[in-house]
C-alpha positions as CSV (number, residue, x, y, z in Angstrom):
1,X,12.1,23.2,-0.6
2,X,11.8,19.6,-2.2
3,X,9.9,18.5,1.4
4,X,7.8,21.2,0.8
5,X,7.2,20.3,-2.7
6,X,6.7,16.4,-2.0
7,X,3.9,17.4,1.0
8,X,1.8,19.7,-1.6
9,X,2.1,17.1,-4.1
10,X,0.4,14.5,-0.9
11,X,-2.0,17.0,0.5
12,X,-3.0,17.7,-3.6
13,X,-3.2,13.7,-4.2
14,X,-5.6,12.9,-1.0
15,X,-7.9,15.8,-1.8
16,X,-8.1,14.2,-5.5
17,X,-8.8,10.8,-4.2
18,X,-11.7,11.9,-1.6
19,X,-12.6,14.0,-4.5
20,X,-12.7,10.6,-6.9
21,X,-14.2,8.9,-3.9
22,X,-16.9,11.0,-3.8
23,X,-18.3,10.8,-7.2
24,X,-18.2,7.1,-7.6
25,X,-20.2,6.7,-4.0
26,X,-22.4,9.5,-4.8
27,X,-21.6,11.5,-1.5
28,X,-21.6,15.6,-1.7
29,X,-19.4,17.7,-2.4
30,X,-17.4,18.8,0.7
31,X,-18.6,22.1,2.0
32,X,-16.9,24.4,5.1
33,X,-20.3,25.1,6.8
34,X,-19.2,24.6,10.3
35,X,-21.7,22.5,12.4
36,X,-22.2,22.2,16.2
37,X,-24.4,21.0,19.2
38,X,-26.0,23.6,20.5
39,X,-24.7,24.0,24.6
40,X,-28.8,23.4,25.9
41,X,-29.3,20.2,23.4
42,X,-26.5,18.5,25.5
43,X,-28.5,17.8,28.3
44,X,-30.9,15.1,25.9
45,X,-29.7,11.9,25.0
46,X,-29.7,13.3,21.0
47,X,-27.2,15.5,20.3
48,X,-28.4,18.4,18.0
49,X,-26.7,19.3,14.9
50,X,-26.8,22.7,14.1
51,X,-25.1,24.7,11.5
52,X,-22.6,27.5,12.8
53,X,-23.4,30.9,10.9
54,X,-23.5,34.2,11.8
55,X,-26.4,34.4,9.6
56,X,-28.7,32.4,11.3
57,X,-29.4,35.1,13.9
58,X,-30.2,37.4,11.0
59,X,-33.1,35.5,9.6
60,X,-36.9,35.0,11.1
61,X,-39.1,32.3,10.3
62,X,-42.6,33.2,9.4
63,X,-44.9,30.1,9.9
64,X,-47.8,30.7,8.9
65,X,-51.0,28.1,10.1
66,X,-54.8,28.2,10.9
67,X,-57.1,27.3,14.4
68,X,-58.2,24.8,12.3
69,X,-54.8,22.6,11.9
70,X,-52.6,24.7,14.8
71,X,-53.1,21.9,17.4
72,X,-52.2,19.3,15.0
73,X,-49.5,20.1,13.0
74,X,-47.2,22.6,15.3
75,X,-46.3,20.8,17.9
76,X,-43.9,18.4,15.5
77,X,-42.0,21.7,14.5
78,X,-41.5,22.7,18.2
79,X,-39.5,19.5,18.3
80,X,-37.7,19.4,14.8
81,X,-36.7,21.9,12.7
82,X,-37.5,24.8,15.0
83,X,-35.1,24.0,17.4
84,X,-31.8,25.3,15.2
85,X,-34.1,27.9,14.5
86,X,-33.2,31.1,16.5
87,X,-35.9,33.6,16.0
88,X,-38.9,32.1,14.3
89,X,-42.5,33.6,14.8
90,X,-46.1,32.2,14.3
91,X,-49.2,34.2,12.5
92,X,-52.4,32.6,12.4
93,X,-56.5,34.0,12.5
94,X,-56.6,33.5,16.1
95,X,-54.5,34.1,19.1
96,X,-53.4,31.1,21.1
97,X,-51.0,29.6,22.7
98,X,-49.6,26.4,21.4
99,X,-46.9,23.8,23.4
100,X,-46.0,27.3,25.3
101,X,-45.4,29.3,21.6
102,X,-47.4,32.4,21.4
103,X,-49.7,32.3,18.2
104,X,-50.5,35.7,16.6
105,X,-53.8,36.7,14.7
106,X,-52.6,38.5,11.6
107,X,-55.8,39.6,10.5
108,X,-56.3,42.0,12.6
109,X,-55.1,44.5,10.0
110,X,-57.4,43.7,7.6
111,X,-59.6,46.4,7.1
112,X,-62.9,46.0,9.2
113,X,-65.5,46.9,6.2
114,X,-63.9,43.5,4.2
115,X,-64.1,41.4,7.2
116,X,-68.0,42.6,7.6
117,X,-68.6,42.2,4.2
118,X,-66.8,39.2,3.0
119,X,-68.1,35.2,3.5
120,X,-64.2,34.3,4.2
121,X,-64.4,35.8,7.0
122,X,-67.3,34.3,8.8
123,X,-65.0,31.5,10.2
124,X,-63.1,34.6,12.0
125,X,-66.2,36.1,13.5
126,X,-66.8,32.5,15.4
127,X,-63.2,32.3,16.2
128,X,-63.2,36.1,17.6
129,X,-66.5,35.3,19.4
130,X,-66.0,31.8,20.6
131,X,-62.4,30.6,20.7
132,X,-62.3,27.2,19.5
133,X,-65.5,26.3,20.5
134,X,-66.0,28.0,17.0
135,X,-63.9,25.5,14.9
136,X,-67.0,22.8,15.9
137,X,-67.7,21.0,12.6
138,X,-64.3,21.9,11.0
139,X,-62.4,19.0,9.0
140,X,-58.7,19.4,9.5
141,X,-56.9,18.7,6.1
142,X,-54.0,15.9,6.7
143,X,-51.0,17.0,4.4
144,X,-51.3,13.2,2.8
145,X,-54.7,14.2,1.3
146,X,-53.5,17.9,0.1
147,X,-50.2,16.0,-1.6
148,X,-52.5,13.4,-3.7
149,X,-55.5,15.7,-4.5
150,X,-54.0,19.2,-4.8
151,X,-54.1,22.4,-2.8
152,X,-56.5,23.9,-5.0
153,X,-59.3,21.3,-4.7
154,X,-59.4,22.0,-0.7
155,X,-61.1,25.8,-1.6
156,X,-64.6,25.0,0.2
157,X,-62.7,24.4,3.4
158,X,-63.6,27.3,5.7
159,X,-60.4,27.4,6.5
160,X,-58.5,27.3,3.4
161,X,-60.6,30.2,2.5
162,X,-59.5,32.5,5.3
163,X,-55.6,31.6,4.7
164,X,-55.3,34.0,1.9
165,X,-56.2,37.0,3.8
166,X,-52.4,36.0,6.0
167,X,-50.1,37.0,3.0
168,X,-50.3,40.5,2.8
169,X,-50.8,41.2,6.5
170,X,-48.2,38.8,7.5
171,X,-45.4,40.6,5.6
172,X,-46.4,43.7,7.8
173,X,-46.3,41.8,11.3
174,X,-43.3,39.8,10.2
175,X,-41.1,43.3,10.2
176,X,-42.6,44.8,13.4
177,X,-41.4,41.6,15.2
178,X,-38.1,42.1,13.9
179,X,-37.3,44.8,11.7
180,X,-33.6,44.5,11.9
181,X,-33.6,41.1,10.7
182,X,-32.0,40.5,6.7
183,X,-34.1,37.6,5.7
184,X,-37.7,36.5,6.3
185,X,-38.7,33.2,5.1
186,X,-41.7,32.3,5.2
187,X,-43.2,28.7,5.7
188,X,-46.3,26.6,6.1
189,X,-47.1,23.7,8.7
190,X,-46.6,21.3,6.2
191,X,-43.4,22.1,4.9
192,X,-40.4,20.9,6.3
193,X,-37.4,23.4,6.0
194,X,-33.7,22.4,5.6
195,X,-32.2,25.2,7.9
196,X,-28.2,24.2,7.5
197,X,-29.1,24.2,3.6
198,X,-31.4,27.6,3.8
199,X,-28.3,29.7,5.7
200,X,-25.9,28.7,3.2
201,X,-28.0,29.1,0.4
202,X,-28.5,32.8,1.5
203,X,-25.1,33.6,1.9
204,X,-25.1,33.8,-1.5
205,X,-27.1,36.7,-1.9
206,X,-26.8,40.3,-1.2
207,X,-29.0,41.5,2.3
208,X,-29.1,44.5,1.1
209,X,-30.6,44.5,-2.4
210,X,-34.2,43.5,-2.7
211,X,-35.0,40.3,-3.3
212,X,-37.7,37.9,-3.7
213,X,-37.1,34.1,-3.8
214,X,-38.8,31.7,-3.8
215,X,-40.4,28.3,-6.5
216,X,-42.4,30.1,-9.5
217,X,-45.7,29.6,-10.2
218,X,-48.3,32.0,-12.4
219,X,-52.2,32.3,-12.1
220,X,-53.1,34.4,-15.2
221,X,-50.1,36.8,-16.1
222,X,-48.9,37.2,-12.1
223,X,-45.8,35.2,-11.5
224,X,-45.3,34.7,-7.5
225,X,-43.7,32.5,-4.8
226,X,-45.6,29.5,-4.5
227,X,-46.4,29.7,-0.4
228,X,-46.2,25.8,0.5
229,X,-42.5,25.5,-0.9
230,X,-41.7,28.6,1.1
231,X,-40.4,31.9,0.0
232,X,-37.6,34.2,1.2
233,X,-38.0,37.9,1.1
234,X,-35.3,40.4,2.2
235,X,-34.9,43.0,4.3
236,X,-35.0,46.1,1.2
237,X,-37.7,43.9,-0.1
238,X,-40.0,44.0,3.3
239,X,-40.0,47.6,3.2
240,X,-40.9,48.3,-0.5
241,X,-43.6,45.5,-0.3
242,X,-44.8,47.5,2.7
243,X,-45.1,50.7,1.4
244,X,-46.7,49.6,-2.1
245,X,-49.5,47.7,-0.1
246,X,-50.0,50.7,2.1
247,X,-50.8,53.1,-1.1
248,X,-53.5,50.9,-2.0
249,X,-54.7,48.7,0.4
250,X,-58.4,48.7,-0.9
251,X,-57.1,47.4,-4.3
252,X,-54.7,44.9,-2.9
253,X,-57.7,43.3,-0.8
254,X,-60.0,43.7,-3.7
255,X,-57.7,41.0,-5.5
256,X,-57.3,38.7,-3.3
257,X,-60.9,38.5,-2.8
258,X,-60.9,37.8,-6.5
259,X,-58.4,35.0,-6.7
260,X,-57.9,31.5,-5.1
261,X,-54.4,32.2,-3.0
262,X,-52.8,34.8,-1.1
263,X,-49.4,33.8,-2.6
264,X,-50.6,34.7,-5.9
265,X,-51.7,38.5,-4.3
266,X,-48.5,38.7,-2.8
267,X,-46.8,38.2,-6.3
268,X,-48.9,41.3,-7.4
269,X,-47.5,43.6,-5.0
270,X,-44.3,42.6,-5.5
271,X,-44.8,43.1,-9.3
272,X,-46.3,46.6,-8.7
273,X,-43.1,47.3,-6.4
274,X,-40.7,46.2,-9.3
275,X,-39.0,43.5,-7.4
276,X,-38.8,40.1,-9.6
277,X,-38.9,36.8,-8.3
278,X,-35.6,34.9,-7.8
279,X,-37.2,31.4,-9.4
280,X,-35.4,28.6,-6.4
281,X,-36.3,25.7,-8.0
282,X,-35.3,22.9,-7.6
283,X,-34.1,24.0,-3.8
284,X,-37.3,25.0,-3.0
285,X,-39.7,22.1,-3.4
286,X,-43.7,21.9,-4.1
287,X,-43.7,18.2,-3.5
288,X,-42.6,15.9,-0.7
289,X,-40.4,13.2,-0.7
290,X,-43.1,10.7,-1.5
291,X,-44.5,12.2,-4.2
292,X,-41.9,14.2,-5.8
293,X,-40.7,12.6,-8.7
294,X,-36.8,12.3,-8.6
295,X,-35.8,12.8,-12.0
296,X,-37.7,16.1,-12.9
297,X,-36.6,18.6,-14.1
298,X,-37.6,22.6,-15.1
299,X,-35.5,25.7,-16.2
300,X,-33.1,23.7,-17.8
301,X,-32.4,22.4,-13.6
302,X,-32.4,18.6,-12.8
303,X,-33.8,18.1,-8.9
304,X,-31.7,15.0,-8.6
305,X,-28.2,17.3,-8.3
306,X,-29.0,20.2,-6.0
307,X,-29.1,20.7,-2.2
308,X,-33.0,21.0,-1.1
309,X,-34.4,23.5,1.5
310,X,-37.7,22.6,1.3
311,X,-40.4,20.1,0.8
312,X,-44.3,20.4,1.1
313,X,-47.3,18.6,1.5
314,X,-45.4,17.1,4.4
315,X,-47.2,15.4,7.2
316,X,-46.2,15.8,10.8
317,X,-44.8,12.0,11.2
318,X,-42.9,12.7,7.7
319,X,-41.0,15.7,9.6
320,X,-39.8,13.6,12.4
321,X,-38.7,11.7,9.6
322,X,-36.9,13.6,7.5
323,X,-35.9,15.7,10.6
324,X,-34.3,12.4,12.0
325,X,-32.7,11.9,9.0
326,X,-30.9,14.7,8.6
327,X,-29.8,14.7,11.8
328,X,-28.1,11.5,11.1
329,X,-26.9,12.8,7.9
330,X,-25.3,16.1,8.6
331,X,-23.2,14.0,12.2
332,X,-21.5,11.6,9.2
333,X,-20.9,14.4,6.2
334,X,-19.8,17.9,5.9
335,X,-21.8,18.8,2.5
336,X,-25.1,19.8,1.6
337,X,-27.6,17.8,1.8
338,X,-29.0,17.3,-1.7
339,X,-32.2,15.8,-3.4
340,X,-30.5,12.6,-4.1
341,X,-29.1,12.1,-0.7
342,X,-32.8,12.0,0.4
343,X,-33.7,9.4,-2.2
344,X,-30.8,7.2,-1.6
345,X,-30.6,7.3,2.1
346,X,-34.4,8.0,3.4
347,X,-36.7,7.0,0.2
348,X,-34.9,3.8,-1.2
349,X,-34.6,1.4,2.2
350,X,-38.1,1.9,1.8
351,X,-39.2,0.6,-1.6
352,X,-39.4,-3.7,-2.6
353,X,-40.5,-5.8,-5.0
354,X,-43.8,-6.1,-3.0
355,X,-45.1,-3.7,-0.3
356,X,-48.4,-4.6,1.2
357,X,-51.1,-1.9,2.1
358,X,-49.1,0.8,0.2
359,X,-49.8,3.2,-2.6
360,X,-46.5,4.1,-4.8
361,X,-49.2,6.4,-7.2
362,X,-48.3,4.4,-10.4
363,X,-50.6,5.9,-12.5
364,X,-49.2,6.0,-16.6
365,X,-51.5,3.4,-17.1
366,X,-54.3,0.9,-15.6
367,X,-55.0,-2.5,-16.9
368,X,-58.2,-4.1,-15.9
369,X,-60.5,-6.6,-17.1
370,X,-63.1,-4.6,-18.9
371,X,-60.4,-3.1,-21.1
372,X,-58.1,-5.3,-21.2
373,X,-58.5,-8.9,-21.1
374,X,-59.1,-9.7,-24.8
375,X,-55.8,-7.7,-25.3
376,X,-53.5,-9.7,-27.7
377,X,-50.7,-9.1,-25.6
378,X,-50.6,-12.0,-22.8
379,X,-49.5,-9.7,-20.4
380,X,-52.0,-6.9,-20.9
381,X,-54.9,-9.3,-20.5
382,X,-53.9,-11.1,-17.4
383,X,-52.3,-8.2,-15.3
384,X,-55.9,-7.5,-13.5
385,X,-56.0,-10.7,-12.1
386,X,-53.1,-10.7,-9.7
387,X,-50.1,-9.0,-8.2
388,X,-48.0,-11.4,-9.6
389,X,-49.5,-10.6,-12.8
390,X,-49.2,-7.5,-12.7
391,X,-45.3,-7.4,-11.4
392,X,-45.3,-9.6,-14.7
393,X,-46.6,-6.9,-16.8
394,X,-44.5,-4.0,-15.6
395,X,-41.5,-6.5,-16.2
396,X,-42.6,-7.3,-19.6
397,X,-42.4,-3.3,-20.3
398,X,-39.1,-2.0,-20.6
399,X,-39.8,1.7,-19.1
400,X,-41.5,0.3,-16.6
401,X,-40.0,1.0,-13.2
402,X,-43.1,0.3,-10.8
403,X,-46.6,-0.8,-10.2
404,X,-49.3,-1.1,-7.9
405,X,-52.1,-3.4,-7.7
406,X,-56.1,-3.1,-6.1
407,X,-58.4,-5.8,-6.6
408,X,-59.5,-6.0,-10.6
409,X,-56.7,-3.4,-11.1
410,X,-53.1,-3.2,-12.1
411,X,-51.3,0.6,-12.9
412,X,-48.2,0.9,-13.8
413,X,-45.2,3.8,-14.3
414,X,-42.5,4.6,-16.1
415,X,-41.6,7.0,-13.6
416,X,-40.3,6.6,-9.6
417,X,-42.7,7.9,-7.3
418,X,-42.3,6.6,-2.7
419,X,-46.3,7.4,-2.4
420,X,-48.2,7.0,1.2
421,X,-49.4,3.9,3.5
422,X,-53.0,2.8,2.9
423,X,-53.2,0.7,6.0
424,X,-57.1,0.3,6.0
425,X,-57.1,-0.4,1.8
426,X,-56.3,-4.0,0.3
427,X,-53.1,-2.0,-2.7
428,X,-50.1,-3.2,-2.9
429,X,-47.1,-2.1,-4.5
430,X,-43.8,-2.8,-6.0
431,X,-40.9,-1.6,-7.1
432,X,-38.5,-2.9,-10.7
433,X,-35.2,-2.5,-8.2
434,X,-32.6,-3.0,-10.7
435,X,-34.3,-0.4,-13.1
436,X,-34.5,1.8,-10.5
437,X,-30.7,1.9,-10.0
438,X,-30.5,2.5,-13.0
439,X,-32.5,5.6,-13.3
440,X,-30.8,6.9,-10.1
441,X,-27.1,6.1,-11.9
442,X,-28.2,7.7,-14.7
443,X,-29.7,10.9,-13.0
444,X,-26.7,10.8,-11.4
445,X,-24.6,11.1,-14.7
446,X,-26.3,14.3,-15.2
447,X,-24.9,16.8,-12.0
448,X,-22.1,18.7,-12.8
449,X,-20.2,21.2,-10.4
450,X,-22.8,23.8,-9.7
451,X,-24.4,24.1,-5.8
452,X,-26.9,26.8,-5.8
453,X,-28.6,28.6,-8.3
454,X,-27.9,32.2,-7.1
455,X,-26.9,35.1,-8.4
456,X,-23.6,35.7,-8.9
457,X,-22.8,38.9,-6.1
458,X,-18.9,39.4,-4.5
459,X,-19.3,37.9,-1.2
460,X,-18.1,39.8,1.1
461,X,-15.1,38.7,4.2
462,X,-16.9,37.2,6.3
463,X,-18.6,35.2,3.5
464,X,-14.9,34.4,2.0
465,X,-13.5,33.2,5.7
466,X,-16.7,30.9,5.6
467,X,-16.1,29.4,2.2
468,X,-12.4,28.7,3.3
């Protein structure tokens, strides 16, 4: 008995220590989500991390893309996240067949007087008539743009205007490929998805009730799922959304023709079909790495803390970089990988007290010399005329935690932002390192014990052997 008693007491004390170890290196916590290689991935130099779940075969992925960006901005997912993915599915305006993946037209269903009638559709008409020789003229959106200008100011785009029609359609298509799957999540082309974090995150919630999740947004009184973080729909949930859309499919039409998104038309039917949304912020991200600001924070929920599923706004070389990443991160730790992981590891390296041709989106406030240089503060009135200067300016402020300079231009920010390459543009950028360890230590002060922000169901045995 006192052997047994002394090798608790050593088992307790080296669980402690990893424990301590942990929170003073910033590592996560230590999760029992089994990982492997999958057998076929052997046979390339990488070896593919995986999770292990009996869950994963239960899920299909709904990506959801356009003729005018398909050829573009698949092919990347073919050879990142998709390839954990076991059942995953493509819907699009045109059928096609992209890197040997079969690409669906879901707008088949939509009903033929609104495709007559409505200017959306006259993109479709060339596509249906002439393939691709019908896209002539079309401007493919890079994610870069649509992460510093916003999705909505894209609405002219041919293109963009046809996506909306894909919600409601899709949700039918998505079940008659697979009808026995429990979760269907659906994604963009620019959003990269965190599949080891997305299987456990759903283990936490019932299959069987109906639920909605995804990050909340509202147009007027309609709160949905905004569609470029992703949103996860359940099984229950499929069906009911279903069979409210097929009561009034004339109606359902009629407002999306009347509003900007499809996302937002989607939120109505589930509204009408009494299923609320599950709000999955901050796993479930609007923003990419390079723009998302670290330290945000909404529902009372501070980014920094939680593991992340997704990201938008993400270009295709982005996702071989994240994917890369976290391939590299999930062979070294067993826990989630969180928001600040992604900072530390994959944004930080990155950043320096100058970057050349770079835009870190500093933008709290500009100095130049029109405003500025009979400014009584010394530092105000001379930050337009260099970088140095304006590195001298930020310093001089104490909130100040980066800048970025143009010619005749100095902005600053109290607030950490990566931002994009601007290899053809004379801005440079830099970065106030020391503050910014300091806002990452403090963030870091903030995260308590909590994972995901789920509902709180009994899981069931084969969730509790998991766990264990």
């Amino acid at each position: 008995m006192p052997q047994r008693t002394f090798l608790c007491r050593l088992i307790f004390c080296a669980v402690f220590s990893v424990s301590i170890i942990n929170v003073f290196t910033g590592a996560s916590a230590p999760s029992f989500f089994l990982r492997y290689s999958k057998p076929q991935a052997l046979a390339h130099q990488d070896q593919l991390v995986c999770p292990q779940s009996d869950l994963a075969e239960d899920v299909l992925v709904v990506l959801r893309t356009g003729a005018t960006e398909s050829r573009q901005k698949l092919p990347v997912h073919f050879k990142t996240t998709l390839r954990c993915v076991p059942n995953f599915v493509i819907m699009s305006d045109m059928d096609e067949e992209v890197e040997g993946h079969a690409v669906h037209d879901v707008l088949g269903s939509v009903t033929t007087e609104r495709k007559k009638q409505h200017e959306d559709f006259k993109l479709y008409h060339q596509l249906q008539s002439q393939g691709r020789k019908g896209l002539d003229g079309q401007q493919v959106l890079t994610s870069q743009s649509g992460s510093s200008k916003g999705d909505y100011l894209n609405t002219q785009n041919p293109g963009w205007g046809l996506d909306k029609w894909k919600f409601l359609p899709m949700i039918d298509e998505a079940y008659k490929q697979n009808p026995s799957a429990k979760w269907f999540v659906f994604i963009e082309t620019d959003t990269y998805l965190g599949w080891h974090n997305l299987l456990d995150y759903l283990s936490n919630f019932d299959p069987n009730k109906p639920y909605y999740i995804g990050k909340h947004l509202y147009i007027n009184d309609v709160e949905f799922g905004y569609g470029g973080a992703g949103f996860i729909i359940s099984n229950p949930a499929m069906r009911k959304v279903i069979e409210q859309r097929s009561l009034r499919i004339a109606d359902y039409e009629e407002f999306t023709a009347t509003h900007w998104v499809g996302d937002c038309a989607l939120g109505k039917v589930m509204e009408d079909a009494k299923i609320p949304l599950h709000r999955a912020f901050p796993h479930l991200q609007g923003d990419s790495p390079a723009t998302m600001d670290p330290a945000t924070s909404k529902l009372d929920r501070d980014a920094w803390c939680y593991p992340v599923i997704t990201y938008h706004h993400v270009s295709p070389s982005e996702i071989q970089d994240l994917w890369q990443f976290e391939q590299s991160w999930y062979s070294k730790h067993p826990g989630f990988l969180r928001h600040r992981d992604i900072f530390r590891g994959y944004v930080y390296p990155k950043i320096a007290a100058a970057v050349p041709n770079w835009d870190n989106m500093s933008a709290d406030k500009e100095f130049n010399a029109h405003d500025h240089s009979s400014s009584a503060d010394p530092y105000e009135s001379n930050a337009w005329k260099s970088f140095q200067h304006c590195h001298a300016v930020c310093e001089s402020k104490k909130d100040c935690v980066q800048f970025s300079y143009e010619s005749g231009s100095c902005s600053i920010s109290n607030s950490f932002r990566w931002g994009y390459a601007k290899p053809n543009e004379r801005v440079q950028s830099g970065w106030m390192t020391d503050r910014v360890d300091d806002l990452f230590l403090r963030l870091e002060g903030k995260c308590g014990i909590i994972d995901w922000f789920a509902p709180d169901e009994p899981m069931s045995k084969l969730q509790r052997r998991r766990k264990r």
